[in-house]
TIKOL-531639 format. One record per residue (C-alpha): residue in three letters; x, z, y. Coordinates in steps of 0.05 Angstrom, whole numbers, plus 32768, in hexadecimal, padded with zeros to 4 digits. Each point is the difference from the previous one (the first is absolute). Example, Ala and Ser with C-alpha at 12.3 -4.5 7.8 and 13.67 -1.06 7.14 Angstrom:
ala80F6809C7FA6
ser801B7FF38045
//
This chain:
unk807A79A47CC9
unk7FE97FEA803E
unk7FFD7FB97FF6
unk7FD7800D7FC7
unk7FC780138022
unk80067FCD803C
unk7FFD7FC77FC4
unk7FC7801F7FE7
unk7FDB8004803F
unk800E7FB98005
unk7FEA7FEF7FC3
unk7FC780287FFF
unk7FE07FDF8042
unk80117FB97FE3
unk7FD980107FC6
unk7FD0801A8024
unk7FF07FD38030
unk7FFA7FCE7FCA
unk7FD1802C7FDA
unk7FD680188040
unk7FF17FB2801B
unk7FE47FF67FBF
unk7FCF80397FF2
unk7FEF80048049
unk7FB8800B7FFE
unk7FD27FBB8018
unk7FDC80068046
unk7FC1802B7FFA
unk7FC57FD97FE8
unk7FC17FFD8030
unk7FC6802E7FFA
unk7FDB7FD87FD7
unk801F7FE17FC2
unk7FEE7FB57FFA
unk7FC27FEE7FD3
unk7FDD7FB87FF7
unk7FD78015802F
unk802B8016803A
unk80337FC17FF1
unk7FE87FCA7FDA
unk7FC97FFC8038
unk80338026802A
unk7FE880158049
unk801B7FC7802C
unk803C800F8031
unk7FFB80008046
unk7FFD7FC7802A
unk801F80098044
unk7FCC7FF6803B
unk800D7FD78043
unk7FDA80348037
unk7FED7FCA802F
unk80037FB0800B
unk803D7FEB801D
unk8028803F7FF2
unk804D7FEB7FF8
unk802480257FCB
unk800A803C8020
unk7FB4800D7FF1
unk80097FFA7FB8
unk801E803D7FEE
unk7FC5802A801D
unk7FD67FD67FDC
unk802180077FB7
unk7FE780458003
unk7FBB7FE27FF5
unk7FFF7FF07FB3
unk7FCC7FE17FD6
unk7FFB80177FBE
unk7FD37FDF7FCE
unk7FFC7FF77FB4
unk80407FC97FE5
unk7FD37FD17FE3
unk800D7FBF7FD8
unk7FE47FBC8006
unk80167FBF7FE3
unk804B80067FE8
unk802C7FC4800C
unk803D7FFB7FCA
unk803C7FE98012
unk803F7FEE7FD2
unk804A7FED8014
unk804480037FDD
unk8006804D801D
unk7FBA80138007
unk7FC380077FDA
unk7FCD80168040
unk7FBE8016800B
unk7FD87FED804E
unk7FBF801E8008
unk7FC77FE38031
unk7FF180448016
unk802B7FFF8041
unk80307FC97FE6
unk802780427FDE
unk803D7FF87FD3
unk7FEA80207FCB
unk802C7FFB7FBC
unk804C7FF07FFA
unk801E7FFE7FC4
unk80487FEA8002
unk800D7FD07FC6
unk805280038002
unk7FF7804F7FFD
unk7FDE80127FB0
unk7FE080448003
unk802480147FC6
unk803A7FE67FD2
unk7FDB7FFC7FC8
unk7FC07FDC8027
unk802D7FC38017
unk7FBD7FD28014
unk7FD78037801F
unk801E8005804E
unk80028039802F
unk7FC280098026
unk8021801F8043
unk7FBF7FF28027
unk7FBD80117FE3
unk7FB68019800F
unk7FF980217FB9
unk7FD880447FF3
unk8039802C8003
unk80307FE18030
unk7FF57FD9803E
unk80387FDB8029
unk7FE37FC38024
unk80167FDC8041
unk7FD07FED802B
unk7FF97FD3804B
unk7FC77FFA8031
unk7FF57FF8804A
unk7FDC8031802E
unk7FDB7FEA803F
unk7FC880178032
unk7FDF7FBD7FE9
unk7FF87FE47FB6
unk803C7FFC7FD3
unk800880127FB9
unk801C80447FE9
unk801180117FBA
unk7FBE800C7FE7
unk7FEB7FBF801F
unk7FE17FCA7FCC
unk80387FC07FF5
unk7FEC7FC07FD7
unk80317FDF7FD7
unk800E7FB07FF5
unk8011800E7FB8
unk800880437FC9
unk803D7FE97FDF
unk803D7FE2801D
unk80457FF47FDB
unk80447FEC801E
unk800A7FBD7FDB
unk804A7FEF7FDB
unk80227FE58041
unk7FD7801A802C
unk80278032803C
unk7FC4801A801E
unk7FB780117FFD
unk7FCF80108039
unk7FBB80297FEC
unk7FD77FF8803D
unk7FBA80348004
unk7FCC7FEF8036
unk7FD280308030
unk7FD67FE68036
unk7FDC80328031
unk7FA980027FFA
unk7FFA7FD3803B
unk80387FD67FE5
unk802A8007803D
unk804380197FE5
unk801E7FE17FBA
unk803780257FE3
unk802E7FE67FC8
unk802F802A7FDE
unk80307FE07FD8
unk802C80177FD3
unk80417FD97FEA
unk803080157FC2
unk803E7FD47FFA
unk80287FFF7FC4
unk8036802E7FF1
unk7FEE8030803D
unk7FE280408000
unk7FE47FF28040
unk7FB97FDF800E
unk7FE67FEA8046
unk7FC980188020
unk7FDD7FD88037
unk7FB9800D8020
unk7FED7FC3802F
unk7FCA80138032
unk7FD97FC58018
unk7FD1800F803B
unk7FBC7FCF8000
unk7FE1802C8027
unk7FF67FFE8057
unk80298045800A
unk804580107FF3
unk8012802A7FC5
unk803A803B8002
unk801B80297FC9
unk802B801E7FD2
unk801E7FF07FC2
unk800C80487FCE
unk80247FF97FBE
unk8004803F7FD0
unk800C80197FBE
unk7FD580377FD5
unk801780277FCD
unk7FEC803B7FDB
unk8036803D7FE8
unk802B7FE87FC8
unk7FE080087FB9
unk801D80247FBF
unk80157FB67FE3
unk80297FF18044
unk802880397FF3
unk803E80097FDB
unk801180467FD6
unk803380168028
unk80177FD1802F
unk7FC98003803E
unk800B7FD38036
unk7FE77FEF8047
unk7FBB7FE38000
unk7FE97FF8803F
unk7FFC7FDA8049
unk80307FE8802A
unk80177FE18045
unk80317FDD801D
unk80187FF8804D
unk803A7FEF8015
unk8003803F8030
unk7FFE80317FC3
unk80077FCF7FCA
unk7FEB801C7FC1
unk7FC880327FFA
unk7FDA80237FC9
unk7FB5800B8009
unk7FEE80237FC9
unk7FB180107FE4
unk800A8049800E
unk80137FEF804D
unk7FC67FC68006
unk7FCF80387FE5
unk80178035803D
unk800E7FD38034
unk7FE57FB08013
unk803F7FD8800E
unk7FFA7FD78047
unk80357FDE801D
unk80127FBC8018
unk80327FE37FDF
unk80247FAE800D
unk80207FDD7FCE
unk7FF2803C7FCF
unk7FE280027FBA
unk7FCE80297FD9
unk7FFB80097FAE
unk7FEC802C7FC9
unk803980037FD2
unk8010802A7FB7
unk802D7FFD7FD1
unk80207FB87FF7
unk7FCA7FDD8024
unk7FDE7FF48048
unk7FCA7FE8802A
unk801B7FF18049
unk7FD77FDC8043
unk80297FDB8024
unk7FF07FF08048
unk801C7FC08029
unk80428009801D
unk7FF9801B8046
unk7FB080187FF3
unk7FF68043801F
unk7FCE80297FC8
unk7FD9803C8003
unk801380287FBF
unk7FD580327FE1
unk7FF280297FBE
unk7FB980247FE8
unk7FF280327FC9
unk7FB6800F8003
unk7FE5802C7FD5
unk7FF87FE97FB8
unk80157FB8801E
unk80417FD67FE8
unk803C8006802D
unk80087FC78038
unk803A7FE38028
unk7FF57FCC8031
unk80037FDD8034
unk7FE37FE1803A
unk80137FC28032
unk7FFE7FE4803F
unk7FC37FEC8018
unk7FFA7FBD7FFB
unk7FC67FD88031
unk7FD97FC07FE1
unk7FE27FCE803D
unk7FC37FDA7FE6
unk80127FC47FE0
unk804380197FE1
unk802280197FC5
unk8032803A7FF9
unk802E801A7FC9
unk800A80467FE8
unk80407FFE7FD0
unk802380347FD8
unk802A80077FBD
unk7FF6802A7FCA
unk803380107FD0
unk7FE980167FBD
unk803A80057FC4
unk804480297FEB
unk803380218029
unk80287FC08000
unk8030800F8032
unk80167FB68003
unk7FB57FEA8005
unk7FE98035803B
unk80467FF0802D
unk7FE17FC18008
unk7FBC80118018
unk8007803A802B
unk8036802F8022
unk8001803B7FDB
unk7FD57FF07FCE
unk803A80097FCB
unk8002804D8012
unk7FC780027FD5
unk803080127FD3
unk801680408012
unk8037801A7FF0
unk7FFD803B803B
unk8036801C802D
unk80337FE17FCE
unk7FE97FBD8015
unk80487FEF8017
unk801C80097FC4
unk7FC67FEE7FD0
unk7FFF7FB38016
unk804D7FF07FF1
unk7FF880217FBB
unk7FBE7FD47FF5
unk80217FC1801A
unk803C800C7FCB
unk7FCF800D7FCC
unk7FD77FBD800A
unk80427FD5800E
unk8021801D7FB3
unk7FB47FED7FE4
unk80097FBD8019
unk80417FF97FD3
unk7FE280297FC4
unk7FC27FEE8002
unk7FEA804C7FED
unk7FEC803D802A
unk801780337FC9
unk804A7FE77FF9
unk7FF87FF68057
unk7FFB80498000
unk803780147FC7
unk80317FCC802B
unk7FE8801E803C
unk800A80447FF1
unk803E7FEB7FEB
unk80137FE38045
unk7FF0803A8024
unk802580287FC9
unk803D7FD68016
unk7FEF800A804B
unk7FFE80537FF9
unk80417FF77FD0
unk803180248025
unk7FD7803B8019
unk7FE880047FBC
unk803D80077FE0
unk8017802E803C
unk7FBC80307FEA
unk80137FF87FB9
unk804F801B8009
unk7FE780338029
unk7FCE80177FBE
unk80377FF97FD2
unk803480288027
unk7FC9803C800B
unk7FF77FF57FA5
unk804680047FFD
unk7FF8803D8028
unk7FCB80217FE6
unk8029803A7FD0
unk801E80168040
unk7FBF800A8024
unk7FE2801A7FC6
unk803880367FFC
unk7FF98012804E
unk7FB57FFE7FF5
unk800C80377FC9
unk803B80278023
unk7FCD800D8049
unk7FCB800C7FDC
unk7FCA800F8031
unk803180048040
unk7FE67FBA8021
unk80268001803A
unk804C80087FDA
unk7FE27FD27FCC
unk7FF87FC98036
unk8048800B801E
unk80217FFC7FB8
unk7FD77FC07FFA
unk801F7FE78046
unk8039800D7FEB
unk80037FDD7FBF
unk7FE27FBE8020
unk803880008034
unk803480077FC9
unk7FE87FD57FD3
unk7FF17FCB803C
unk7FB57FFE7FEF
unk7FC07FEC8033
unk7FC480247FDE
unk7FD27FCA802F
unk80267FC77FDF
unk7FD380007FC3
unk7FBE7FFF802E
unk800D7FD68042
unk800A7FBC7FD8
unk7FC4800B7FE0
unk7FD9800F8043
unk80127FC28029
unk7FE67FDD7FC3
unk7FBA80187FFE
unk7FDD7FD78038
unk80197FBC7FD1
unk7FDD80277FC8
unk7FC1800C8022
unk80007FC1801A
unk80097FD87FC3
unk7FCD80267FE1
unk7FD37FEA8036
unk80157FB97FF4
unk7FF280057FB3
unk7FBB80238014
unk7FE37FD38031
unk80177FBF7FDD
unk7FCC7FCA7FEE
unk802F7FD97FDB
unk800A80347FC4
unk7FB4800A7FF4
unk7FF77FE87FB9
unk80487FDD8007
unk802080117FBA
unk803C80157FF1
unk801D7FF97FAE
unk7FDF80177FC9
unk7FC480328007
unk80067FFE804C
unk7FCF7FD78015
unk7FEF801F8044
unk802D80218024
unk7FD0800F8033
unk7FE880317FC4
unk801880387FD4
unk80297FF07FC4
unk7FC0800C7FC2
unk802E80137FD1
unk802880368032
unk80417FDE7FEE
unk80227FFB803F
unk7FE780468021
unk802780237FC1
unk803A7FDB800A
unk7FFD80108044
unk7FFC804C7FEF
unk803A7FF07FCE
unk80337FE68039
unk7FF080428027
unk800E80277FCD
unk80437FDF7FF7
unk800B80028049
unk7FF380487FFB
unk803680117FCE
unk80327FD88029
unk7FF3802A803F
unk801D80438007
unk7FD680327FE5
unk7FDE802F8031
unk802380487FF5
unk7FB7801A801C
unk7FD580037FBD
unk7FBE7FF48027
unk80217FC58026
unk80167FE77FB7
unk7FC180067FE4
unk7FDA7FD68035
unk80377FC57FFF
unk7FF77FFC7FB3
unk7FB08003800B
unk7FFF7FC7802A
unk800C7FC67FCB
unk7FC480147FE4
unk7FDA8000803D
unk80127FC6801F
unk7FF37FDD7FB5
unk7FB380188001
unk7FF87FE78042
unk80257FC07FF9
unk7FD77FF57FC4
unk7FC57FF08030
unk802B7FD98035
unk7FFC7FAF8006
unk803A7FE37FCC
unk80207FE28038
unk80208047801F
unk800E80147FC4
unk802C7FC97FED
unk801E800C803D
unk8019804D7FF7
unk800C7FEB7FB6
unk80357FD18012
unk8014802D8047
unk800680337FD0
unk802F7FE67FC3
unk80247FDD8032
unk800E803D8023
unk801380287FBB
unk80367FCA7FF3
unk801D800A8040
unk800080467FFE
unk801280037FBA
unk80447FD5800C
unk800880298036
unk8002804B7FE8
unk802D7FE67FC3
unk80337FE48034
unk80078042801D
unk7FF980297FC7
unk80337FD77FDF
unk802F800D803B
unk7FF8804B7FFE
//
């Protein structure tokens, strides 16, 4: 039967696609794997240079092809605690060095050891760092800072806390201070360098802000389900854009970008730059050899008359793909989470889910009532796909018997089988054109449930404790297969024995590769699934019964 093989096509490239974004192979790793000598005193990225005094910002672009590079050395670390953050500053070039997010436990059963998202360990490196460039004195990011204190702690009532570092030029005619400011409950801490000029000529430069990171390690990834790790832009001319580590090693990004945004993002988490509104930047990326990746970027130039004080400012947000959080602090900063071309449909099904989890209070049932809501959304065409299947069962002697009586004669086969679906009044698409306009909803919620930092170590009942992780005991993943299988016998069988043996072959399959999946899709195509069956099942007995 035709429609036979059109629903297995279609459920073939579903499954598919599901399986192929997971085992996707990670981007290539650089030449040179990462040692304790190559990152823990990791060659330094790549400091844009200004080509001449005075230059204006269309200079700066020729001048970020002039790195430095140097060792990433560490001075005198400054600790920093808040309610969201437990952070590390170093005096070598003021860097921000460690961030460990204490609302975010790097495992379930490790509830009091947070996730380190930033870090300048010996196998990973992912850092943010600032600095200003000039023809005259001003401190870069391997420049020498001094610190008022070592250890500062937002106090019980306390909304914000300012960690100022100090560098004066030799001749002691330009101060910098760069403060940093963490406020409580945000994500976000201020940046500010103030330039004073006590010298007797004026001062111009730049202010660069950038992030380093080497390729993702063997801990950062999951089994199966590889994600985007990489950089990314924003503008509002072409909005949302990938740079990934592959493209910053064959090409340097340069482009000038206002009211934009640069980050390094992976799975769950981000690191994002965020410029004034209605600063003009010069963007860039660098891959040298052996190096950490770096996106940045560079601003206006800013002059400094003797006798006065200027401000470089800029945000950095550091913390989860909070959607709610990032709408608030830049545009497009929420498309972090990315849920592709099936955006459109992606953010509706993700509003629903988090408005049900505000009345249920947990993300597993969110998803079985979901799933349920969108079951009662598709109800009609399912029902329409699932009459269809049970008039072509209720058929299936008669084809069988025309099957038999052609033989190998194709072509008066097919006429005979015309003929019976215009007697009995039967549309061999109607069994597979319900289920196609419904596959974009599946992809996309299976984007939602993907991308979603709210079901990372959320828990649903009993030995589901993180649904952003497979079930341990396999439980779900067979019962999974199970509903297939029942869903199989429902349909009509294939009169093709090859076709038949592949639809009964793919309960198994899709149960050894859902046994690897995050618990959270699988509870949704558990429930999708027996949901479906008790549709179809009431369904086929109606008709059968009225044969």
């Amino acid at each position: 039967m035709e429609n036979q093989r059109i629903i297995l096509f279609f459920v073939l490239s579903f499954g598919l696609l599901l399986i192929w974004q997971g085992v996707q192979p990670p981007a290539k790793k650089p030449d040179t794997v990462a040692t304790e000598s190559t990152v823990a005193g990791a060659p330094a990225a790549d400091v844009p240079k200004v080509a001449s005094e005075g230059s204006g910002l269309g200079a700066a672009p020729a001048a970020a092809a002039t790195i430095s590079t140097g060792q990433l050395q560490s001075g005198q670390r400054i600790r920093i605690e808040t309610d969201l953050f437990d952070a590390e500053l170093d005096t070598v070039g003021g860097d921000v060095r460690v961030v460990a997010l204490r609302k975010y436990p790097v495992a379930v059963d490790k509830p009091s050891v947070p996730f380190r998202l930033m870090e300048d360990g010996k196998l990973r490196t992912f850092i943010a760092q600032s600095g200003l460039i000039s023809q005259g004195a001003a401190p870069d990011h391997h420049a020498m800072f001094t610190a008022d204190k070592t250890e500062y702690k937002l106090a019980a009532g306390q909304d914000s806390l300012s960690v100022p570092l100090h560098w004066r030029s030799e001749d002691g005619g330009i101060e910098v201070t760069k403060t940093y400011t963490f406020k409580r409950n945000s994500y976000v801490i201020g940046l500010d360098q103030q330039v004073a000029n006590r010298g007797a000529a004026n001062w111009t430069g730049h202010q660069y802000t950038q992030f380093q990171r080497t390729q993702p390690g063997e801990a950062e990834k999951s089994r199966l389900m590889n994600t985007y790790t990489g950089g990314v832009i924003y503008s509002t001319e072409k909005k949302y854009e990938k740079i990934s580590l592959d493209d910053m090693s064959s090409s340097n990004l340069d482009r000038s970008i206002e009211n934009g945004w640069a980050a390094m993002i992976q799975h769950y988490f981000l690191g994002a730059w965020i410029p004034n509104r209605g600063e003009a930047d010069k963007y860039y990326t660098k891959a040298p050899k052996d190096r950490p990746y770096v996106i940045g970027m560079i601003s206006p130039e800013v002059s400094v008359a003797p006798g006065e004080e200027k401000h470089f400012d800029r945000k950095l947000y550091v913390g989860p793909k909070d959607q709610d959080r990032m709408a608030k602090v830049a545009e497009g900063l929420r498309l972090t989470v990315d849920y592709g071309v099936l955006t459109v449909l992606a953010q509706p099904i993700f509003w629903l889910m988090k408005h049900i989890h505000t009345l249920v209070g947990n993300w597993g049932w969110s998803i079985v009532i979901l799933t349920l809501l969108i079951k009662l959304a598709f109800f009609k065409l399912s029902a329409a796909s699932y009459r269809s299947m049970a008039n072509m069962r209720k058929m299936t002697p008669k084809i069988q018997s025309i099957r038999e009586r052609y033989g190998d004669d194709r072509q008066r086969m097919s006429q005979a089988m015309m003929e019976l679906y215009k007697t009995e009044k039967i549309n061999p698409l109607g069994g597979c054109l319900p289920i196609l306009v419904q596959i974009p909803v599946f992809i996309a919620l299976y984007w939602v449930l993907l991308e979603s930092v709210e079901l990372r170590q959320a828990p649903f009942i009993f030995w589901i404790h993180d649904m952003s992780a497979k079930d341990p005991y396999y439980v779900l993943p067979i019962l999974m297969g199970i509903t297939m299988f029942i869903q199989q016998k429902l349909n009509p069988p294939p009169p093709d024995p090859v076709q038949a043996k592949v639809m009964m072959s793919l309960p198994f399959i899709f149960t050894l590769f859902f046994a690897f999946f995050p618990s959270g899709l699988v509870i949704y195509w558990v429930t999708n699934s027996t949901l479906s069956i008790l549709q179809q099942w009431y369904i086929t007995r109606k008709i059968e019964a009225a044969a």
